[in-house]
KOLVEX-811564 format. One record per residue: residue in one letter; x, y, z of N, C-alpha, C, O in turn. Coordinates in steps of 0.1 Angstrom, whole numbers, plus 2048, in hexadecimal, padded with zeros to 3 digits. Example, Ala and Ser with C-alpha at 12.3 -4.5 7.8 and 13.67 -1.06 7.14 Angstrom:
<vexpas>
A8847C784E87B7D384E8847DF84E88E7DF855/S8807EA8478897F584788180084F88680B850/
</vexpas>
This chain:
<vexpas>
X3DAB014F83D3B0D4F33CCB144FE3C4B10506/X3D1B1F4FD3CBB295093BFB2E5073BAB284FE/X3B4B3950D3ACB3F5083ADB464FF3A4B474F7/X3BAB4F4FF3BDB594F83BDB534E93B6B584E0/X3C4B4A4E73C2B3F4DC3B2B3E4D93ACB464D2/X3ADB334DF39FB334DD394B3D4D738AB3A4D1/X39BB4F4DE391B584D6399B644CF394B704CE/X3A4B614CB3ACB684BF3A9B774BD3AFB824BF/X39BB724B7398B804B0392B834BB391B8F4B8/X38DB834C5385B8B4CF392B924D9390B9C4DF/X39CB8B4D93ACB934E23AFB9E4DA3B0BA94E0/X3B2B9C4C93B7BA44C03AEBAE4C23B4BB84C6/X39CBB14BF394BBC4C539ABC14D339CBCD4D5/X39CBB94DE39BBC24E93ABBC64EE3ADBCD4F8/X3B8BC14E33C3BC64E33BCBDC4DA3BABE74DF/X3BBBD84D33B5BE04C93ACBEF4CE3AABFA4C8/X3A7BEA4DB3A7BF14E63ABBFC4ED3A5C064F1/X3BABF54EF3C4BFF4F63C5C094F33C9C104FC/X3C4C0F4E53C8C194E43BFC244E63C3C2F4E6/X3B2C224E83ABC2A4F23A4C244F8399C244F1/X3A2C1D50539AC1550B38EC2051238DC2B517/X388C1750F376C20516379C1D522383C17526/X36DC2552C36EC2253A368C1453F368C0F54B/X360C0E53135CC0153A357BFB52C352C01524/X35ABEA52A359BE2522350BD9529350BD8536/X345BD151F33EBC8524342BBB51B33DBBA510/X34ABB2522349BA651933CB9951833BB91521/X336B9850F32BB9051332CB86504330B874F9/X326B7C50E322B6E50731CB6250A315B66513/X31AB54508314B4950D31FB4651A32AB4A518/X31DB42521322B3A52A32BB3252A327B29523/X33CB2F52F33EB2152C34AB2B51E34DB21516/X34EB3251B357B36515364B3E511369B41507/X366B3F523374B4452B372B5652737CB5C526/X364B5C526367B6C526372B6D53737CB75538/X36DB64542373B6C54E381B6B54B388B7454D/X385B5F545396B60542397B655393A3B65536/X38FB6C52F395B75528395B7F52E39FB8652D/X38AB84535390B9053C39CB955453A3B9F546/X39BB8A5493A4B895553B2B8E5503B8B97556/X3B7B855403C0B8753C3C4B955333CEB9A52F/X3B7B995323B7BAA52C3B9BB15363BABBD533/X3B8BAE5443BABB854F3C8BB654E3CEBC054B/X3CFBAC5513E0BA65543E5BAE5483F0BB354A/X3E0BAF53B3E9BB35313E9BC35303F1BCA529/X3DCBC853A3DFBD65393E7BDC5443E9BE8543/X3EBBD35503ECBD75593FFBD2558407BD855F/X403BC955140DBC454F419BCE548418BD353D/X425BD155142DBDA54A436BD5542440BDB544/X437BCD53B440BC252F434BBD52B432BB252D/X42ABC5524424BB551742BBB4511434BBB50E/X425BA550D42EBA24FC429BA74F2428BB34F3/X426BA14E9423BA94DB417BA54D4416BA94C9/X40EB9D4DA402B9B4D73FEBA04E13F2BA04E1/X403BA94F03F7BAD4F73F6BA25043F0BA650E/X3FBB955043F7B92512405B94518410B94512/X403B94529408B97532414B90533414B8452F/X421B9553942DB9253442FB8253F437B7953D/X426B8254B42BB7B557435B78560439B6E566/X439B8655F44CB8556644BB9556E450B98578/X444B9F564444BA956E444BAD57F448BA4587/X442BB658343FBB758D42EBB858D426BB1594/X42CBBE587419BC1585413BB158640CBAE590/X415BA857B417B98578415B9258340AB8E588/X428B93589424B8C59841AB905A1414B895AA/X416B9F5A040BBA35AA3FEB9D5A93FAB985B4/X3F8B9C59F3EEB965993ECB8C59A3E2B885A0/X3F4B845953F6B7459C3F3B715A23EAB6A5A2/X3F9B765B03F9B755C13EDB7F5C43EFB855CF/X3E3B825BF3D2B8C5C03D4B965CA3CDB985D4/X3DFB9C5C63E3BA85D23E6BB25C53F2BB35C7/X3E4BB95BB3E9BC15B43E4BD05BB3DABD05C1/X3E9BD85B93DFBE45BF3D4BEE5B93CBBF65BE/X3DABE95A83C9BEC5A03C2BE75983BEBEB58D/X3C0BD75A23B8BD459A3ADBCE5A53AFBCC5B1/X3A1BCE59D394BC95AA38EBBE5A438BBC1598/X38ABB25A8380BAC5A0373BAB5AD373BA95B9/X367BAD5A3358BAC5AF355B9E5A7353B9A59B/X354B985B1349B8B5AD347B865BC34EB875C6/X336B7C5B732FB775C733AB6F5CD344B6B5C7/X336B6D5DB341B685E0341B585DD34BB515DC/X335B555DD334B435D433DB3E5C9340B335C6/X341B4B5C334EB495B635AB4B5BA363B455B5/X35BB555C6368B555CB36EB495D0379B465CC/X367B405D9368B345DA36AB2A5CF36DB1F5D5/X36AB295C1369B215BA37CB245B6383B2E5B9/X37EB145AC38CB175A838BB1B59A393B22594/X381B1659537FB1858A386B2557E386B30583/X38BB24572391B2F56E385B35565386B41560/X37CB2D565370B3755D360B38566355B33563/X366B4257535AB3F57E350B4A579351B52570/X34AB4858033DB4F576337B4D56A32CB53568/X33AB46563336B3C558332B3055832BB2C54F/X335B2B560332B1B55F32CB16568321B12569/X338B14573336B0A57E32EB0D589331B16590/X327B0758931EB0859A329B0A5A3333B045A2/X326B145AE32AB155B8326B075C431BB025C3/X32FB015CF32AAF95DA32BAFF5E3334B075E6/X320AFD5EA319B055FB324AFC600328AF15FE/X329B0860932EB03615329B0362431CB03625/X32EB0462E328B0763B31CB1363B311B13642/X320B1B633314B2663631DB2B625328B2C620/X30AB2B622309B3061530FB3961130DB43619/X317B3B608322B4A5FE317B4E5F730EB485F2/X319B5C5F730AB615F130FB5F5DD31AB5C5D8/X301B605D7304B5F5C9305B6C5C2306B6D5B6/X303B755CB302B825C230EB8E5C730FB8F5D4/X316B965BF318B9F5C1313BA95CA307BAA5CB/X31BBB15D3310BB85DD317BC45DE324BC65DD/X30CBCC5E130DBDD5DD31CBE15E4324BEA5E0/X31EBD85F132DBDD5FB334BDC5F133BBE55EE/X335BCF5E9342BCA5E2342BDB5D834EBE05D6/X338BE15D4336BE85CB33EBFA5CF344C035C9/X339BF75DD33CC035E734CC045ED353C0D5F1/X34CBF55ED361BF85F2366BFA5E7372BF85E8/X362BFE5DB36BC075D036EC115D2379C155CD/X367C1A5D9369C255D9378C2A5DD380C315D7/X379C265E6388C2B5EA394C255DE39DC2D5DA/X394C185D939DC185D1396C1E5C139CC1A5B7/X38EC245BF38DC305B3393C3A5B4398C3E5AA/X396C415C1395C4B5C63A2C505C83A5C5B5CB/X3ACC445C53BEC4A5D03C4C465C23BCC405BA/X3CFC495BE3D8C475B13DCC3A5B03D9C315B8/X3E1C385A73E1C2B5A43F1C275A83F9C305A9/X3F3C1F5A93FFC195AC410C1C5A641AC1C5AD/X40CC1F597418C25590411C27582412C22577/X409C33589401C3B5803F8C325733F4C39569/X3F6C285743F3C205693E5C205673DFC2B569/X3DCC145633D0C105673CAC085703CEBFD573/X3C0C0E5763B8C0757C3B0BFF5743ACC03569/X3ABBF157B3A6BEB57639ABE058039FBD8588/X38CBDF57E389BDA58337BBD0578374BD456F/X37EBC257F376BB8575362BB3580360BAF58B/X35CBB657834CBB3580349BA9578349BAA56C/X347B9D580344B9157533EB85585342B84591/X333B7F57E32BB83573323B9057731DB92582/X325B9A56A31CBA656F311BA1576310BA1582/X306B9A56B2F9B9656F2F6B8F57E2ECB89581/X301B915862FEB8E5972FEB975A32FFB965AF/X2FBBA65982F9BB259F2E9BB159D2E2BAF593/X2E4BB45AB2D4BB35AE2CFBC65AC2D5BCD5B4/X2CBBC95A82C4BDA5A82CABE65AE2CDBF15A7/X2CCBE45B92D5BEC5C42E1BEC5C02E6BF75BF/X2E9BDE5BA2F5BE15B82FCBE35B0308BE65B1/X2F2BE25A22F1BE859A2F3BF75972FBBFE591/X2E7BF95A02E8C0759D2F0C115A62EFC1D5A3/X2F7C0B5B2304C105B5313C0F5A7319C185A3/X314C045A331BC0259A31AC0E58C323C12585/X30EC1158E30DC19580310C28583310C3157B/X312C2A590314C3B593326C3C59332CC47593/X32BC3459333AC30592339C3258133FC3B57C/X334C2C57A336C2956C331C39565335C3C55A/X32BC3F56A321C4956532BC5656832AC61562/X333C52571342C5C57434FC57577355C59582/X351C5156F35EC4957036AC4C574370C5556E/X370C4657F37EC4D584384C4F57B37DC4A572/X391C5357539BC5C56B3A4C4B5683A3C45573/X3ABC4455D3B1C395613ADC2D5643B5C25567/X39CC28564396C1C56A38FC1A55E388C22558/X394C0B55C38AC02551380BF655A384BED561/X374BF955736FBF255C36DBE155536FBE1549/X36ABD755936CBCD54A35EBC1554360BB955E/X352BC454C346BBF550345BB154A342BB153E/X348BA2551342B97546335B95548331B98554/X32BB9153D321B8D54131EB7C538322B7652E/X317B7A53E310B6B535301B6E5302FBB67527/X2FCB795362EDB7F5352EDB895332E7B8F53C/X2F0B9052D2F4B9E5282E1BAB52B2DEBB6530/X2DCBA05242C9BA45272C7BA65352BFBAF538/X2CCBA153F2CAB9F54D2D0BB15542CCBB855D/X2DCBB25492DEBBF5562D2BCA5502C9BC8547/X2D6BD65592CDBE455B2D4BE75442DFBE453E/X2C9BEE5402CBBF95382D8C015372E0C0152D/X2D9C085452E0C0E5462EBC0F5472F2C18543/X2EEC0254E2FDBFC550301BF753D30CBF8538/X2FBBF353A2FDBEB52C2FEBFC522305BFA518/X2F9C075242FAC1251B309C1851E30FC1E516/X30FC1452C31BC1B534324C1452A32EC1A526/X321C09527331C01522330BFD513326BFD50D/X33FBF950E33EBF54FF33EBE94FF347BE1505/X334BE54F9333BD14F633CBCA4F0341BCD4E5/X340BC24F434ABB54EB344BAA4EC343BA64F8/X341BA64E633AB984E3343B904E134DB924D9/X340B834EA34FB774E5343B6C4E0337B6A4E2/X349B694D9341B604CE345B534D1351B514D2/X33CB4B4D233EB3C4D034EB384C7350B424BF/X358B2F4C5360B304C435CB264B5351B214B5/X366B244AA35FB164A2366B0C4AB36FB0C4B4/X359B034A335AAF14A6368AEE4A736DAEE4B2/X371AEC49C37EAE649E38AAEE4A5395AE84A7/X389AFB4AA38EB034B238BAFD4C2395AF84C8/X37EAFF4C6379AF44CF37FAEB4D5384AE94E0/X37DAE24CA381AD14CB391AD04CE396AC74D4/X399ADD4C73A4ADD4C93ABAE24D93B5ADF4E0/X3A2AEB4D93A2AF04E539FAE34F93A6AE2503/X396ADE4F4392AD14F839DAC24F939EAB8500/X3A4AC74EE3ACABA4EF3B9ABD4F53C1AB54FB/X3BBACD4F13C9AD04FA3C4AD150C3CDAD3515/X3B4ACF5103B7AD051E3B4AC45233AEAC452E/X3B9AB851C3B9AAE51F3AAAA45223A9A9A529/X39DAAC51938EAA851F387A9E512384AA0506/X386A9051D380A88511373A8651036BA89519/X36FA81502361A854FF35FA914FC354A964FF/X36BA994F3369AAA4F335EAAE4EE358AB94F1/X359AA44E1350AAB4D6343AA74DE33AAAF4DC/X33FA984E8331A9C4EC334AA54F8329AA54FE/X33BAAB4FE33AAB3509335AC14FE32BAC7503/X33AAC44F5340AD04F1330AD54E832BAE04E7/X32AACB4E431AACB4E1312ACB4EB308AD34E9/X313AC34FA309AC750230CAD450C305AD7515/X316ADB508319AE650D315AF2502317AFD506/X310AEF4F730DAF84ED319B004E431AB0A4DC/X31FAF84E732EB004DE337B044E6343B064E3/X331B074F633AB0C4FC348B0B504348B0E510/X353B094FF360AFF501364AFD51036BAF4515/X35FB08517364B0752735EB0052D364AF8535/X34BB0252B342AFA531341AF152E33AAEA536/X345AEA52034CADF51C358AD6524357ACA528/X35FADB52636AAD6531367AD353F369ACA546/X361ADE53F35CADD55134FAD454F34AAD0559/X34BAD2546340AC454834AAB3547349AA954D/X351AB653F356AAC54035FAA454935FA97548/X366AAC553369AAB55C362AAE56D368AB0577/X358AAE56C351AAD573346AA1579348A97572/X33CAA0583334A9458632AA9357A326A88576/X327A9E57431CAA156C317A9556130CA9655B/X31FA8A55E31DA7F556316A7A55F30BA7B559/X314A7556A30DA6C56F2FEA7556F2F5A6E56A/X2FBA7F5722EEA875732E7A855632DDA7F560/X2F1A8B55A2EBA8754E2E9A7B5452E3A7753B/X2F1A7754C2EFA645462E3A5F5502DEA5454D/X2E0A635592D2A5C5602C6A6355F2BBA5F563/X2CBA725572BAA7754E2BCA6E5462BAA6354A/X2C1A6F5382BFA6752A2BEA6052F2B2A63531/X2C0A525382BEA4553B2ADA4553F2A5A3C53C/X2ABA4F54329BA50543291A55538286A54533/X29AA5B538290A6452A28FA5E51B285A5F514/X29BA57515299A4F50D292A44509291A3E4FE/X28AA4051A283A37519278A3B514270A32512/X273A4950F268A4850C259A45514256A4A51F/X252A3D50B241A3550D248A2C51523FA2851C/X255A26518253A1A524258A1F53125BA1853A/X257A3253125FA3553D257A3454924CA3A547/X257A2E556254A2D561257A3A56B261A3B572/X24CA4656D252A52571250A5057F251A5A585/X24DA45588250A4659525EA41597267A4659E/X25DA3558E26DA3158F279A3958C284A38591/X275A4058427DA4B57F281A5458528DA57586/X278A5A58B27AA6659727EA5F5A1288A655A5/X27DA535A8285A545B2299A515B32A1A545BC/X299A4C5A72A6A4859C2ACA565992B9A5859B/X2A2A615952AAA6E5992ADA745A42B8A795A6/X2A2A755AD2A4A7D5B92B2A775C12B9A7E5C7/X2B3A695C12BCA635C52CBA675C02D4A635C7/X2CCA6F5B42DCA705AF2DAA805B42E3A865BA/X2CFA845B22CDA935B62D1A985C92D7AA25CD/X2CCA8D5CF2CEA8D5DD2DBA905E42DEA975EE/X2E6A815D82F0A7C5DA2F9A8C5D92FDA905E4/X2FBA935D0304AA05CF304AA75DB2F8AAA5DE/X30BAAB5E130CAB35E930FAC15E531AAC45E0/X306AC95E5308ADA5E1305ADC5D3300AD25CD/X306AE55CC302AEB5C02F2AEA5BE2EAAE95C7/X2EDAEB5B02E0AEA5B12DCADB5A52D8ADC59A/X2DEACE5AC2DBAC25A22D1AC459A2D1AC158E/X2C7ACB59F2B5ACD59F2B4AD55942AEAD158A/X2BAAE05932BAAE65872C4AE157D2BFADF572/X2CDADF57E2D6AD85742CDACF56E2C9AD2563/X2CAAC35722BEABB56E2B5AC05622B6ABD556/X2AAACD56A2A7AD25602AAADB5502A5AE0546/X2B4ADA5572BCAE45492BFADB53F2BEADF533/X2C4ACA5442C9AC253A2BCABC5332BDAB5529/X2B0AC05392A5AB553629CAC652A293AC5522/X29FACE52C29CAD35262A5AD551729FAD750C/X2B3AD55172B8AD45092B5AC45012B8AC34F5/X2AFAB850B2A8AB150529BAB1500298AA74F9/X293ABD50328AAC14F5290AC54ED292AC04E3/X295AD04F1296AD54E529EACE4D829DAD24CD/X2A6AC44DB2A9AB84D529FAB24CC29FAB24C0/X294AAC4D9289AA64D1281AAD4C927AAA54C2/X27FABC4C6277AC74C427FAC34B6279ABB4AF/X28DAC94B2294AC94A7293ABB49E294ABA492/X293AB24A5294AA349B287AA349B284A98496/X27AAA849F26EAA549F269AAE49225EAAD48E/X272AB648E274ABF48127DABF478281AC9472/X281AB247628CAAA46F29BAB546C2A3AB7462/X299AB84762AAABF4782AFAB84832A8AB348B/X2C1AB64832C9AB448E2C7AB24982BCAB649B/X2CCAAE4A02CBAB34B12D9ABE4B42E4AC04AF/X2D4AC44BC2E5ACD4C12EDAC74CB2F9AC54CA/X2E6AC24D82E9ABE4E12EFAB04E12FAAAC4DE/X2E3AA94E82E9A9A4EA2EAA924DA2E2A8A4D5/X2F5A974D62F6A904C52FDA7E4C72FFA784BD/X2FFA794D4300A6E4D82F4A664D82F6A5A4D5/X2E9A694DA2DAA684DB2D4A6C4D32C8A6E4D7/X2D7A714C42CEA724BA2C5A6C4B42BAA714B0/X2C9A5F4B32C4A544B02B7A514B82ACA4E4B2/X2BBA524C72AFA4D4CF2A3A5B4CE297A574D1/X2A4A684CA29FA744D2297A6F4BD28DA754BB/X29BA674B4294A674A628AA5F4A8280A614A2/X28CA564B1285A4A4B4276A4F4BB26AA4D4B8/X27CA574C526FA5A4CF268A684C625DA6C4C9/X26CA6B4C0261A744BA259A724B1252A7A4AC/X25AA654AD255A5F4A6245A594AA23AA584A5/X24EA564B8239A564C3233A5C4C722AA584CE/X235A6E4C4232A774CD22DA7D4C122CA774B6/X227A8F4C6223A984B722DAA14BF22FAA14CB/X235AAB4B423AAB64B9233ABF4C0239AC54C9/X228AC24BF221ACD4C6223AC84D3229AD04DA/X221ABE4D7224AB94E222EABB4EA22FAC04F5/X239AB34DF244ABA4E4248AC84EC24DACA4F7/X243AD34E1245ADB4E023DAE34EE243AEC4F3/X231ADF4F322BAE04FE231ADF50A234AEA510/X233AD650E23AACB51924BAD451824FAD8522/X252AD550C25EADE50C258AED51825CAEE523/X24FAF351224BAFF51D24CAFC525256AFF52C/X242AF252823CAEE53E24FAEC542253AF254D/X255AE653C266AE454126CAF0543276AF0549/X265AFE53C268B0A542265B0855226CB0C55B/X25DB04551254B0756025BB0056B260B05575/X25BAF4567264AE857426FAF157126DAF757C/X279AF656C287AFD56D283B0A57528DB0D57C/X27CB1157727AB19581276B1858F276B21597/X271B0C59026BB0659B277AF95A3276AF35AE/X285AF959828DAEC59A296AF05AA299AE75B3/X29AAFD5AA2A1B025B429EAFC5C22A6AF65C9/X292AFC5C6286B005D427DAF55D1272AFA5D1/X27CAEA5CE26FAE35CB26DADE5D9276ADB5E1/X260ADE5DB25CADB5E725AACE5EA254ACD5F4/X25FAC15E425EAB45E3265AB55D9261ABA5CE/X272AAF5DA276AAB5C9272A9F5C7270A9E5BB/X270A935CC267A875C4261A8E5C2268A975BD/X252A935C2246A955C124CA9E5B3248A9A5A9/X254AA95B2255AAF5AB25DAA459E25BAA7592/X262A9E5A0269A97596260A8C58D261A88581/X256A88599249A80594244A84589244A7F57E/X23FA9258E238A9B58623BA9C578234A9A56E/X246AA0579252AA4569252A96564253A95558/X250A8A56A255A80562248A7855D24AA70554/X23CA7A561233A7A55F229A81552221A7B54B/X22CA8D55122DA96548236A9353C233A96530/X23FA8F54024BA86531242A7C531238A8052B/X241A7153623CA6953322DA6552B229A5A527/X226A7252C217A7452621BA77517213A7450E/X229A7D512228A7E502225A754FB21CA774F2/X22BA6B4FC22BA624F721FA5A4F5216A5B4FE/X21DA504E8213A464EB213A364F021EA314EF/X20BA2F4F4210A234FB208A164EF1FFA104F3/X20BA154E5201A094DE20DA064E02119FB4DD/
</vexpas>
């Protein structure tokens, strides 16, 4: 099952399209849901001289082979150079970038924005469309933004622009008033799962919950180190009133250390925070969303705590996630966090 499969009706809308395409589409959604391969694949299908008959790209053309081999002559994709480096087919969505020798920057930059100009500007190859994909928009910083928006605000004759975002709130006003929205929607559960089982990923349904529904970032968790990070939070946090938070922190900093590149530190925090909100919901006799492998234990522990509490201590985990990137000691910072979990609870 392809992406195109996966979002049916979001292809059939942007086939639907063609017959008068705006100058610029914004696809936005959660994270982790292949919009970049869908885009990707709406650029190939417009740019493709044989589609078939649903609209994607014939793969035999000459346009096809050009694309393939990332030499076509109208098409552009802008993204930071941290993603360029990744293999990933849904970058900008999901996967952490790894530092190499010298850092790839994470953001879009005004040049990348500025060497359009010349290919806006000359005809297109065999008169067709130009096409250029900005993903993730939201890695344009102010400046390059707002170079981007004087292109959109007078659009070359022929150019679709095709913006993904995962933060749609993040860009300028302006850029978001320039384009028509498509929203890709979370996919259903058994579409998902089905989706999951044709890419060969086990444990689909708890990957596919702690990713929030989202089937890519579902995959790419599952195939990735990320079990051992998150099996050595729950292993602490489960413990509740008997957790030991020096022992603890140094038990994390130690798997945290161990990774080389990406950001362990925030990852950390991101998983320890969908474990409130876990405990927040069974502490209000609904479900859990996430760790539904650990429901059991997240019923247990709320049982010694007050939600307000919870619900407290959930905020301050706003705070350690802003602070998770740069911490100036991560023991001391991990101490802290685990010390703070560890005060919910009661000890009789």
């Amino acid at each position: 099952m392809n992406v195109i499969e996966l979002h049916s009706e979001c292809w059939e809308h942007l086939q639907a399209r063609r017959v008068q395409l705006p100058h610029s589409l914004l696809l936005a959604g959660p994270r982790g849901l292949g919009k970049f391969d869908l885009a990707r694949r709406f650029a190939a299908s417009l740019l493709c001289e044989s589609p078939q008959a649903n609209g994607e790209a014939c793969d035999h053309c000459l346009a096809c082979n050009w694309l393939s081999q990332g030499n076509h002559p109208d098409f552009r994709l802008l993204q930071p150079e941290a993603l360029a480096e990744s293999d990933s087919d849904d970058a900008g969505e999901g996967k952490e970038a790894k530092e190499s020798g010298k850092k790839a920057s994470q953001q879009i930059t005004i040049d990348q924005v500025r060497a359009l100009d010349d290919f806006l500007h000359v005809g297109t190859h065999r008169h067709g469309l130009r096409v250029v994909i900005v993903c993730p928009a939201e890695a344009m910083n102010r400046s390059t933004a707002n170079a981007l928006l004087k292109t959109l605000e007078e659009p070359a004759p022929g150019t679709l622009f095709l913006l993904v975002s995962n933060e749609p709130e993040r860009l300028l006003p302006t850029i978001r008033s320039r384009c028509q929205s498509v929203a890709v929607p979370l996919p259903s559960v058994e579409r998902s799962k089905a989706w999951l089982a044709a890419a060969g990923t086990t444990g689909g349904e708890r990957w596919l919950a702690l990713a929030g529904g989202a089937p890519l970032l579902a995959a790419e968790l599952g195939a990735s180190g990320e079990r051992l990070l998150i099996d050595a939070l729950l292993g602490q946090l489960s413990r509740g009133a008997s957790l030991d938070p020096l022992v603890a922190a140094a038990a994390l900093e130690k798997i945290v250390k161990a990774e080389k590149g990406g950001t362990p530190m925030k990852r950390l925090m991101e998983w320890a925070q969908k474990w409130f909100v876990d405990m927040s919901l069974a502490a209000s006799g609904l479900p859990v969303r996430y760790f539904v492998d650990e429901s059991k234990q997240i019923a247990g522990l709320v049982t010694r705590t007050d939600p307000q509490r919870v619900l407290a201590f959930a905020r301050k985990a706003l705070q350690y996630k802003r602070h998770s990137e740069h911490p100036l000691n991560s023991r001391l910072f991990l101490e802290d966090f685990f010390m703070g979990y560890a005060a919910l609870f009661d000890r009789r």
